[in-house]
The first five atom37 places (N, CA, C, CB, O) and aatype in JSON, in Angstrom:
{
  "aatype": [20, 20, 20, 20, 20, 20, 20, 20, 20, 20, 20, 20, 20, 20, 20, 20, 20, 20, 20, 20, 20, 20, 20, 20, 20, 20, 20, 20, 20, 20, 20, 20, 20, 20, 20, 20, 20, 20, 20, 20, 20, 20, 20, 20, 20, 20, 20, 20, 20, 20, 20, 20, 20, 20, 20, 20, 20, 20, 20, 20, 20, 20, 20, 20, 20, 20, 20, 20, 20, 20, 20, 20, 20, 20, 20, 20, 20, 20, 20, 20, 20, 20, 20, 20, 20, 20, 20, 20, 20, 20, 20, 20, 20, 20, 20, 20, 20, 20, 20, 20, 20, 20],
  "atom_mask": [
    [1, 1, 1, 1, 1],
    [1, 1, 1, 1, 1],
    [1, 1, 1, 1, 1],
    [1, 1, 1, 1, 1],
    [1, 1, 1, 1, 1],
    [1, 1, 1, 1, 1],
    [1, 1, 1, 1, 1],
    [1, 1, 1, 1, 1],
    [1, 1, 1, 1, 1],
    [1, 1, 1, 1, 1],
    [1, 1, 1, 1, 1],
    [1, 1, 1, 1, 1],
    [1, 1, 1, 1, 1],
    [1, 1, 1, 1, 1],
    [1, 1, 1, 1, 1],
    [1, 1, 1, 1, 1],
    [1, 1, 1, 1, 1],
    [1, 1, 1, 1, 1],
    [1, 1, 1, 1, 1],
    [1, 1, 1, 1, 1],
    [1, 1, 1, 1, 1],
    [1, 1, 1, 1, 1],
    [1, 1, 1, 1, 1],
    [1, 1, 1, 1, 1],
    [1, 1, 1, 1, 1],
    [1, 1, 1, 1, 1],
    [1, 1, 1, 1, 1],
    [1, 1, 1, 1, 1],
    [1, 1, 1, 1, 1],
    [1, 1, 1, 1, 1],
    [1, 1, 1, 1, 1],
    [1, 1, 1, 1, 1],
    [1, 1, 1, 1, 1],
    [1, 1, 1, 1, 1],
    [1, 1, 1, 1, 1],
    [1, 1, 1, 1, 1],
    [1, 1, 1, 1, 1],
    [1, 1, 1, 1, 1],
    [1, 1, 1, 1, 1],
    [1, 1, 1, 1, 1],
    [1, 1, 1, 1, 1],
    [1, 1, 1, 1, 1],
    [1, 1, 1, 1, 1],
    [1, 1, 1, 1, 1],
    [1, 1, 1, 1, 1],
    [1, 1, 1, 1, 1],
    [1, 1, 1, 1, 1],
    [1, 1, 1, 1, 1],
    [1, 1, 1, 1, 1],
    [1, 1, 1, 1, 1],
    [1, 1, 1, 1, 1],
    [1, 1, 1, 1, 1],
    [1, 1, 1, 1, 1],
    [1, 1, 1, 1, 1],
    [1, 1, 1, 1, 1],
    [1, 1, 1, 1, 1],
    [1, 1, 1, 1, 1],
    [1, 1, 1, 1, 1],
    [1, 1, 1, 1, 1],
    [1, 1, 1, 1, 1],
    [1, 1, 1, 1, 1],
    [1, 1, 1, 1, 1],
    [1, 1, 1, 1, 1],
    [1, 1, 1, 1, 1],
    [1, 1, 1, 1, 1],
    [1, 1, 1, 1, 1],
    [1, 1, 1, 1, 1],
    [1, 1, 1, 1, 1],
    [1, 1, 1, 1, 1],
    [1, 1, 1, 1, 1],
    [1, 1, 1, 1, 1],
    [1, 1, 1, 1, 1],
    [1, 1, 1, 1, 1],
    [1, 1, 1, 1, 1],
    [1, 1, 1, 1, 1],
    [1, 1, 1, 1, 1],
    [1, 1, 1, 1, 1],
    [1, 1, 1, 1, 1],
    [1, 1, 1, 1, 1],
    [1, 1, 1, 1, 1],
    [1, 1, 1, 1, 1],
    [1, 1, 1, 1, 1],
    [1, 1, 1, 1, 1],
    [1, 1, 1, 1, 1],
    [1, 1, 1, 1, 1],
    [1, 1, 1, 1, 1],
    [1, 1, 1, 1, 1],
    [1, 1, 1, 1, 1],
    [1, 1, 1, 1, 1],
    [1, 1, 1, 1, 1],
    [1, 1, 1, 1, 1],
    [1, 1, 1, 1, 1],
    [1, 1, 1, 1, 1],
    [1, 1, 1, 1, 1],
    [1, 1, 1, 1, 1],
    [1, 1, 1, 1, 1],
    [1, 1, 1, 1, 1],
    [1, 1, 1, 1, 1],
    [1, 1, 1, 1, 1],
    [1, 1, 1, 1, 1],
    [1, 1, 1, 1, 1],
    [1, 1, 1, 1, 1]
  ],
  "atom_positions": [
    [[0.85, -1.18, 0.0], [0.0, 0.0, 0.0], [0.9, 1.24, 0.0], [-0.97, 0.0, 1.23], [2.01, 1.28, 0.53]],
    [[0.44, 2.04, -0.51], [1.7, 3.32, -0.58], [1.26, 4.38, 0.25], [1.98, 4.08, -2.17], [0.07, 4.44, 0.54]],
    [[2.24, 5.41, 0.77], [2.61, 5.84, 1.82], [1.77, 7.23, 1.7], [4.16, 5.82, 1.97], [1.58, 7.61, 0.54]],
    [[1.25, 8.02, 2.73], [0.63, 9.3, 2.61], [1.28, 10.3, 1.38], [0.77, 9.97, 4.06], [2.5, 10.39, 1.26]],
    [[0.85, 10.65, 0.96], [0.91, 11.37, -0.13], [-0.04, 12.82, 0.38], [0.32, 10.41, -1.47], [-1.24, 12.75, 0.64]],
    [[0.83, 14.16, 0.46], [-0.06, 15.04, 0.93], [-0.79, 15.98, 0.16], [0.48, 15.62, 1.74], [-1.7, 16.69, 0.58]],
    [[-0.08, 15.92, -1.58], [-0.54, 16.72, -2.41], [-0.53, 15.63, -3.7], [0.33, 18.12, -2.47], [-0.73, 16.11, -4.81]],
    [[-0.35, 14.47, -3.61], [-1.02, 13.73, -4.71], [-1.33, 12.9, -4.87], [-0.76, 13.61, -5.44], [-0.84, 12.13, -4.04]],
    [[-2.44, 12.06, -5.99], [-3.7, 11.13, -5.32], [-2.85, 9.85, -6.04], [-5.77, 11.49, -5.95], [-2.23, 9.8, -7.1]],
    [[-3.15, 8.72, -4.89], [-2.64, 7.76, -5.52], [-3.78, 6.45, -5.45], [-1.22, 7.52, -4.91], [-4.91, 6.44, -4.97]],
    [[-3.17, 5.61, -5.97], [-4.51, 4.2, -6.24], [-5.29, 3.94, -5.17], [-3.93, 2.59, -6.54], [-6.47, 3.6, -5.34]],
    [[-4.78, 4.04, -4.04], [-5.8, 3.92, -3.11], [-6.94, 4.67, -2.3], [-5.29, 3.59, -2.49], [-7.86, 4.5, -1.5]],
    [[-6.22, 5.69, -3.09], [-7.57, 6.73, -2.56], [-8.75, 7.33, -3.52], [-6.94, 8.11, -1.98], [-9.4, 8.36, -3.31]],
    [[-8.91, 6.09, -5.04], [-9.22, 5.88, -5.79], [-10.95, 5.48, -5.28], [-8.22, 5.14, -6.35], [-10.78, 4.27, -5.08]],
    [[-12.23, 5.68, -5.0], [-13.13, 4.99, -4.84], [-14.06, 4.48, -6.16], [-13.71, 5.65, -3.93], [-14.8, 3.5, -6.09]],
    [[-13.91, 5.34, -7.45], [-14.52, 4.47, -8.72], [-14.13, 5.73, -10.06], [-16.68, 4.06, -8.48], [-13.76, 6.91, -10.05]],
    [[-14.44, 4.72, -11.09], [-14.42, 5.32, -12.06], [-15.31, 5.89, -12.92], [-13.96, 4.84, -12.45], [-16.17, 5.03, -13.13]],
    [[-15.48, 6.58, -13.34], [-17.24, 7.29, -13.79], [-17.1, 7.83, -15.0], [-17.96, 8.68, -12.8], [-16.02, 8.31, -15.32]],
    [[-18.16, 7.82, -15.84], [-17.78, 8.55, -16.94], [-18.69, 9.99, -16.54], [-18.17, 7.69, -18.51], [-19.59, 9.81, -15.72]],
    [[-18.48, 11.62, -17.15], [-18.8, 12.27, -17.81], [-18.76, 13.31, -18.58], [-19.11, 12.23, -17.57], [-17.8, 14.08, -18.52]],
    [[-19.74, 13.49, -19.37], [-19.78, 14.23, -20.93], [-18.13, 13.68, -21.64], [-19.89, 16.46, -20.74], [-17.11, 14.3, -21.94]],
    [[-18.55, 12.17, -21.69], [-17.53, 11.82, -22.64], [-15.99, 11.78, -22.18], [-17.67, 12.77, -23.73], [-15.07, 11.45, -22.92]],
    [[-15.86, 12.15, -20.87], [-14.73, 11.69, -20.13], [-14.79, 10.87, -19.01], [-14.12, 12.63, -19.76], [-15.81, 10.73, -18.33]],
    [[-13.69, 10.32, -18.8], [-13.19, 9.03, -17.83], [-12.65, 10.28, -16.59], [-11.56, 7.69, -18.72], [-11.64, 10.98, -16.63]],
    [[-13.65, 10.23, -15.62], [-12.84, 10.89, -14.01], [-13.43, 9.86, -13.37], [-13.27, 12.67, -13.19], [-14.28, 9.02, -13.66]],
    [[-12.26, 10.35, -11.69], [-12.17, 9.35, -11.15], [-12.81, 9.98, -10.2], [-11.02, 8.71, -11.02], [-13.03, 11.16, -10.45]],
    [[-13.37, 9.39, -8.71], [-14.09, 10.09, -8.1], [-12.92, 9.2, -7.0], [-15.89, 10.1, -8.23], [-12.63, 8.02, -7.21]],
    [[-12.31, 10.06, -5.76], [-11.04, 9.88, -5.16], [-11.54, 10.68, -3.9], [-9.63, 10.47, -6.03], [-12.4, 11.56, -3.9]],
    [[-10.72, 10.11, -2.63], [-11.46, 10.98, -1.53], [-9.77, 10.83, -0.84], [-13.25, 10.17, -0.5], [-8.9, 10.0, -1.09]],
    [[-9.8, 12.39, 0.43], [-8.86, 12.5, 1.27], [-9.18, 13.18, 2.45], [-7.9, 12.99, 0.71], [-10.29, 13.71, 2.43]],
    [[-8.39, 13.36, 3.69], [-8.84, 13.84, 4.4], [-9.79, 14.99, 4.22], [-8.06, 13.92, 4.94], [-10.66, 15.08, 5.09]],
    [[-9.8, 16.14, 2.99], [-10.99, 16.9, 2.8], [-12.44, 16.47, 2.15], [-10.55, 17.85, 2.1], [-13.41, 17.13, 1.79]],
    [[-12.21, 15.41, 2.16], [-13.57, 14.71, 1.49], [-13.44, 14.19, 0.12], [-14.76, 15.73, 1.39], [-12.35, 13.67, -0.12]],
    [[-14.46, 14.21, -1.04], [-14.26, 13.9, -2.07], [-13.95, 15.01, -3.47], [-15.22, 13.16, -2.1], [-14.37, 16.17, -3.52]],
    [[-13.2, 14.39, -4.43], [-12.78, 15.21, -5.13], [-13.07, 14.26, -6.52], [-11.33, 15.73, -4.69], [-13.44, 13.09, -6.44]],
    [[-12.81, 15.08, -7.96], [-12.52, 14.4, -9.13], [-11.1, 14.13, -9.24], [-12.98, 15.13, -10.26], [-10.36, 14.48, -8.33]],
    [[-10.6, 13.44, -10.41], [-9.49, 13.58, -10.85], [-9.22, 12.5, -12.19], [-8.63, 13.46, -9.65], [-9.96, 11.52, -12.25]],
    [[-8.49, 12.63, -12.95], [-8.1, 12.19, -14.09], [-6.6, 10.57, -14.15], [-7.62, 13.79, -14.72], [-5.74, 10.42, -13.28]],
    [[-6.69, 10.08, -14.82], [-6.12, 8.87, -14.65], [-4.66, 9.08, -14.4], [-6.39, 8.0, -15.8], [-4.05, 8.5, -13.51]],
    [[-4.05, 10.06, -15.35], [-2.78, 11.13, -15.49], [-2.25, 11.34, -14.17], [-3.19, 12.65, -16.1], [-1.06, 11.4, -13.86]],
    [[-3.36, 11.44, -13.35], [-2.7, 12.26, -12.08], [-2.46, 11.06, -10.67], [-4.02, 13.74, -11.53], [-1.91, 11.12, -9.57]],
    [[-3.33, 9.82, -11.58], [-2.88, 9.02, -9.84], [-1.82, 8.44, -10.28], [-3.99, 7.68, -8.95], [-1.55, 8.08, -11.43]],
    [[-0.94, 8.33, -8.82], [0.15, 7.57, -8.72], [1.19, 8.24, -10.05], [-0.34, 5.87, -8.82], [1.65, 7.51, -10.92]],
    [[1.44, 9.82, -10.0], [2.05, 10.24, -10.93], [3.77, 10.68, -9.99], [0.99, 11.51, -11.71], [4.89, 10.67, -10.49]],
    [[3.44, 10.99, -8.67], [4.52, 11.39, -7.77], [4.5, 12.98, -8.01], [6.04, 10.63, -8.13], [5.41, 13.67, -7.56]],
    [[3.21, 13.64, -8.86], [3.51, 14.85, -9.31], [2.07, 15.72, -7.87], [3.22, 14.93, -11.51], [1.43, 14.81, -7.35]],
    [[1.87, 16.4, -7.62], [0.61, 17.28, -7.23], [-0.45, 17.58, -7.98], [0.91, 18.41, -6.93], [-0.31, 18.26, -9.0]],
    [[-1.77, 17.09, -7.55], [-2.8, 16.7, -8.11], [-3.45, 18.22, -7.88], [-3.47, 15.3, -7.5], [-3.93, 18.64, -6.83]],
    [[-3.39, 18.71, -8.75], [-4.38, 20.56, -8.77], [-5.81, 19.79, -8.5], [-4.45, 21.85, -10.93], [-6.19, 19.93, -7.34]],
    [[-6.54, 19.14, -9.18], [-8.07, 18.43, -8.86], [-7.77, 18.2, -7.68], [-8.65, 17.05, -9.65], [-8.68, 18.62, -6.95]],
    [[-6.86, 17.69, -7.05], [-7.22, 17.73, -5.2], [-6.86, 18.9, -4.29], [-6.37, 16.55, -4.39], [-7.13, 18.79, -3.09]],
    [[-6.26, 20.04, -4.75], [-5.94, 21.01, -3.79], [-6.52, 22.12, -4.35], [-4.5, 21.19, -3.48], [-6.91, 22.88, -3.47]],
    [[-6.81, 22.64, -5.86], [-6.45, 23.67, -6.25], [-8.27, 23.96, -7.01], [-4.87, 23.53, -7.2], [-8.56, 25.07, -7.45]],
    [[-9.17, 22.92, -7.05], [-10.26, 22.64, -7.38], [-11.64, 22.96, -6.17], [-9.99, 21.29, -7.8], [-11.63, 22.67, -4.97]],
    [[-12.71, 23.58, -6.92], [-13.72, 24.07, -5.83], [-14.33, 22.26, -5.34], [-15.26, 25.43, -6.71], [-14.18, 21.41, -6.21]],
    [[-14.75, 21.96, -4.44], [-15.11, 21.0, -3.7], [-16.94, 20.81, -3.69], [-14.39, 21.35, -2.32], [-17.79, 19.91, -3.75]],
    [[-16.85, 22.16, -3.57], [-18.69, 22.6, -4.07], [-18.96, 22.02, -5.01], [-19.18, 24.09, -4.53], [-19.79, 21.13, -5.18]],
    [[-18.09, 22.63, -5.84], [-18.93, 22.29, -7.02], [-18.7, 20.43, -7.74], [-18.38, 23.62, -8.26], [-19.11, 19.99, -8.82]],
    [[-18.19, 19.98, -7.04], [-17.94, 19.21, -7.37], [-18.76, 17.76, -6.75], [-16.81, 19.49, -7.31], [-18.98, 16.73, -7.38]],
    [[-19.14, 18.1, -5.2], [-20.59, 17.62, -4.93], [-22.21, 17.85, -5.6], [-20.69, 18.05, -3.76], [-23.18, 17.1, -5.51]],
    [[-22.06, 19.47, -6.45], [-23.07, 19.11, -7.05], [-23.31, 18.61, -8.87], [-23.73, 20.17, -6.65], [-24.23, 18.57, -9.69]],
    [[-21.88, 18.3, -8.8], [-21.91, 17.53, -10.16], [-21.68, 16.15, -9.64], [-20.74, 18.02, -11.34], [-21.27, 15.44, -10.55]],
    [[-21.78, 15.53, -8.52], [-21.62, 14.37, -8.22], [-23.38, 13.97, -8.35], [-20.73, 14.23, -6.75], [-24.13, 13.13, -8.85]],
    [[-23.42, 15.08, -7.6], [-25.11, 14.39, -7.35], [-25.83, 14.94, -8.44], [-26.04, 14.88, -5.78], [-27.05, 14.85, -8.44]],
    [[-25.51, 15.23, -8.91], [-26.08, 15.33, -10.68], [-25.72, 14.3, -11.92], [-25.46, 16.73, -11.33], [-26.02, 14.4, -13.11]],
    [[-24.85, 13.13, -11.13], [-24.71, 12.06, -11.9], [-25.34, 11.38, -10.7], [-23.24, 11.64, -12.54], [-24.71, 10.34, -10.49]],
    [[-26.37, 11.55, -9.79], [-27.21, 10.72, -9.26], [-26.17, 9.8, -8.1], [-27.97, 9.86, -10.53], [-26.54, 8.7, -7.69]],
    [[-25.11, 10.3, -7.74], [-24.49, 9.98, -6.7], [-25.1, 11.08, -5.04], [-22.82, 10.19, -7.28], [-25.68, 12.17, -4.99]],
    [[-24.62, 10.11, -3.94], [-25.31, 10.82, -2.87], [-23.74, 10.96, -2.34], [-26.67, 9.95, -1.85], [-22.98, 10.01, -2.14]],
    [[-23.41, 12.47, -2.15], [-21.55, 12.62, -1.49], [-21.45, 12.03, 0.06], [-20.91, 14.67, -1.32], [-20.45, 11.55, 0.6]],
    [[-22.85, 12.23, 0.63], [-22.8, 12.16, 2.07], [-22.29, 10.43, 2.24], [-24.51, 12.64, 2.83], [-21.29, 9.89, 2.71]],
    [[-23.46, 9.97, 1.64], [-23.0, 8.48, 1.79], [-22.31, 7.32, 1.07], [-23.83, 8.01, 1.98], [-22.36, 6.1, 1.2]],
    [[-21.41, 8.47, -0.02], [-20.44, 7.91, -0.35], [-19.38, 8.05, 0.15], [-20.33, 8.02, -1.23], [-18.49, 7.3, -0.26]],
    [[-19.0, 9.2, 1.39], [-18.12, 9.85, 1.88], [-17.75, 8.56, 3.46], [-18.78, 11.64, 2.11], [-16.78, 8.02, 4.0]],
    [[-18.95, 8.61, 3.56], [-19.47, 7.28, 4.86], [-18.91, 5.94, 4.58], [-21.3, 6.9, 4.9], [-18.37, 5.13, 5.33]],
    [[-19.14, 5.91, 3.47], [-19.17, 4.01, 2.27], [-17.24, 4.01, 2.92], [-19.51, 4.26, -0.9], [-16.73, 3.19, 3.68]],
    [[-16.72, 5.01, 2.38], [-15.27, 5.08, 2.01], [-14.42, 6.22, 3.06], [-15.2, 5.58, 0.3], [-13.45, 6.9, 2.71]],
    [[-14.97, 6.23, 4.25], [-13.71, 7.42, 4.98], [-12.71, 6.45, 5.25], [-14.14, 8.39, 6.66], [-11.55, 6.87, 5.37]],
    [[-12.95, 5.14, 5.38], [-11.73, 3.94, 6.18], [-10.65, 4.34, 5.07], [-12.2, 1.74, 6.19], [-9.53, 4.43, 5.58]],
    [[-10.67, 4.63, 3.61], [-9.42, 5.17, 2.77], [-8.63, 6.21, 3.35], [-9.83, 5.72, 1.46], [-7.48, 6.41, 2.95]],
    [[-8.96, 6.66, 3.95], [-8.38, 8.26, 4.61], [-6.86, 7.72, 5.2], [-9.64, 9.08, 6.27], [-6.79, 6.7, 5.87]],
    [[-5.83, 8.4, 4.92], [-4.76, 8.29, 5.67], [-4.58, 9.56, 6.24], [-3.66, 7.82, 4.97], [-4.56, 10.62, 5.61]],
    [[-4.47, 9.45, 7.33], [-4.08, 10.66, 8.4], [-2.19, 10.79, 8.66], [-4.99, 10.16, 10.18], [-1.49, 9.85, 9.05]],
    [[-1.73, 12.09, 8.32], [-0.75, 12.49, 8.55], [-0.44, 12.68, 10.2], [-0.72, 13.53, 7.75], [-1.14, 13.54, 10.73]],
    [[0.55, 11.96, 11.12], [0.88, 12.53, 12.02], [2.7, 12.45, 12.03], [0.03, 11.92, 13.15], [3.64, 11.91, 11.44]],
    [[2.38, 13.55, 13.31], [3.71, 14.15, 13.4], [3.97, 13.43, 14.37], [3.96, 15.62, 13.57], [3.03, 12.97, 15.01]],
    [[5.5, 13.08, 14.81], [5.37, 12.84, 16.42], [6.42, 14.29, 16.79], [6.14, 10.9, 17.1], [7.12, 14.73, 15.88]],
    [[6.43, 14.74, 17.73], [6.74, 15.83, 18.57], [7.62, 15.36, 19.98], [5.3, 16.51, 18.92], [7.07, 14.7, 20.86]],
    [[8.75, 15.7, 20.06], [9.86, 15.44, 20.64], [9.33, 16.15, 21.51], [11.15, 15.64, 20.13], [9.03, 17.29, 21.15]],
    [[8.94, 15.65, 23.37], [9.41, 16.11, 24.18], [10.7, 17.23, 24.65], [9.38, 15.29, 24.43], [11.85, 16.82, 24.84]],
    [[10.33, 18.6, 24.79], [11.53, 19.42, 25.01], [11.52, 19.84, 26.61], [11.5, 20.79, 23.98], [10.65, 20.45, 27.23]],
    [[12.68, 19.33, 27.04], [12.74, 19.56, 28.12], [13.4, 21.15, 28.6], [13.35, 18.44, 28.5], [14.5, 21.65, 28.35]],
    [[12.09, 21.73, 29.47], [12.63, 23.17, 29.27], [13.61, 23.83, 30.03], [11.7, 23.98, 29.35], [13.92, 24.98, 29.75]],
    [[14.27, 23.06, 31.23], [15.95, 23.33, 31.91], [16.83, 23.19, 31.26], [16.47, 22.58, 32.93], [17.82, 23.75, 31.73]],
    [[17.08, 22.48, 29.99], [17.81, 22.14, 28.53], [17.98, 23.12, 27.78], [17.15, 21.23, 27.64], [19.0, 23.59, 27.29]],
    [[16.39, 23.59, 27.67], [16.06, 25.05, 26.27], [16.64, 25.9, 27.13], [14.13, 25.73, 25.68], [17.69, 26.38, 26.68]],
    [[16.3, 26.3, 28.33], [16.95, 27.46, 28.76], [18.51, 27.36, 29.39], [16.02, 28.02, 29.77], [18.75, 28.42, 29.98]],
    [[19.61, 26.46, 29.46], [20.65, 26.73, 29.39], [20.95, 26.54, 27.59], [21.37, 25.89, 30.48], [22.09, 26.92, 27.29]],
    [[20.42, 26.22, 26.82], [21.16, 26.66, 25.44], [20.65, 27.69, 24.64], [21.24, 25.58, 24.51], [20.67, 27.76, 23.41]],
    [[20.08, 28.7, 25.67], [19.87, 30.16, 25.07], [20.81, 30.94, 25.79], [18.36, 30.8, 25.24], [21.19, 31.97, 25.24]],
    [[21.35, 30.58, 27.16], [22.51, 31.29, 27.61], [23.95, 31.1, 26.88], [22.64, 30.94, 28.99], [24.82, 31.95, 27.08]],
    [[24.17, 30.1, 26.13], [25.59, 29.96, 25.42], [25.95, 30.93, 24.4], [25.73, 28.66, 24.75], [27.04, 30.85, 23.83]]
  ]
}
């Protein structure tokens, strides 16, 4: 399975393929919910503009204008979601403050 990706969509965050007006998009979800995107862009290693740079609005109501419901497709498929964490080093602050006196 491949590794968080924070700006581009890869196969697994793929939930189906759809046609419309004569094009192949993909309907792909991430921690902001669901988005479109084009075959080009998964698993390219490049930044997916359809996932960052694209209105989200409008894109639920062209979902549900191909007779999709976003709410409970969003439900069907959040287990895809990979969550970014950080871990955060304990700083011990008698440490920080003798290496601001040096």
């Amino acid at each position: 399975m491949a590794g968080i990706n924070r700006f581009g969509t890869t196969q697994d965050m793929i939930i189906q393929e759809i046609e419309e007006n004569g094009t192949s998009l993909y309907i792909a979800i991430d921690s902001n919910g669901l988005y479109f995107t084009t075959a080009e862009r998964i698993d390219s290693g490049f930044a997916d503009t359809n996932r960052y740079a694209a209105d989200r609005r409008d894109f639920l109501t062209r979902l549900e204008k191909l007779g999709f419901s976003p709410v409970d497709m969003f439900e069907e498929h959040k287990g895809k979601i990979k969550l970014e964490t950080t871990s955060s080093k304990k700083l011990n602050p008698l440490k920080a403050s003798k290496r601001g006196l040096s």
